[in-house]
N, C-alpha and C positions, 0 to 999 in steps of 0.2 A: 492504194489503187482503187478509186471509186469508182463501180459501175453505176451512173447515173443517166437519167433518161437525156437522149439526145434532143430532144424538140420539148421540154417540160412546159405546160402550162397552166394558168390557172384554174383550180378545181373547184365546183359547186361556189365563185364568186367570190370567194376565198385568195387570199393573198399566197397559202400555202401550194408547192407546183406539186403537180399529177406525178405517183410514183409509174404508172403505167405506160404501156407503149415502146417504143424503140430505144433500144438501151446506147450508149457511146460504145460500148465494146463492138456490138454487133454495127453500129455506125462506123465505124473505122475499119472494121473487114471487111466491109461491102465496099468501100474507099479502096483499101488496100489490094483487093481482089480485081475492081477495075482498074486499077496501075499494072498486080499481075500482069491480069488477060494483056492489055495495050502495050506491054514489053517482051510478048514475044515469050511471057515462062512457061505456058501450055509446051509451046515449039522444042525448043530447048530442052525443057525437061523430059519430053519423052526418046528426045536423041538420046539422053542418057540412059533412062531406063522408059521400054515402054507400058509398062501397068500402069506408071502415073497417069493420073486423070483428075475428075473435078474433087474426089475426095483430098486429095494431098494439094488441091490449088487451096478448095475450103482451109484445111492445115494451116498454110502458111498466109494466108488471109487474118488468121485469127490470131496468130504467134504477132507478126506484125504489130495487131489491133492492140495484143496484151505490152508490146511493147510502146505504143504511141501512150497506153495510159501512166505503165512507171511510170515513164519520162514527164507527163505531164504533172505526175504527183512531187515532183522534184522541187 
């Protein structure tokens, strides 16, 4: 599972890309988190329990993101 930078680009003119900046993990939980919100799991979820809030949406934003990378490593 490689966490590698999501927008890499060339560093000091160099063919070699930038380790820095925005990683794919946190690129695909920001993804993942906007599907959350727009399906209604804020809503839902707190019909079920309501202490849920943005820490348990972040949570499942990032399980998601850890899963879109396995799958990518396949």
């Amino acid at each position: 599972m490689k966490n590698l930078p999501a927008f890499p680009q060339q560093f000091n003119g160099t063919s070699e890309p930038s380790l820095s900046g925005l990683r794919m993990r946190d690129y695909f939980a920001a993804k993942a988190m906007q599907g959350l919100i727009s399906s209604h799991w804020c809503e839902e979820a707190r019909v079920l329990s309501p202490k849920l809030g943005a820490s348990e949406l972040a949570e499942d934003a990032y399980i998601m993101a850890d899963a879109m990378l396995k799958a990518g490593a396949k």
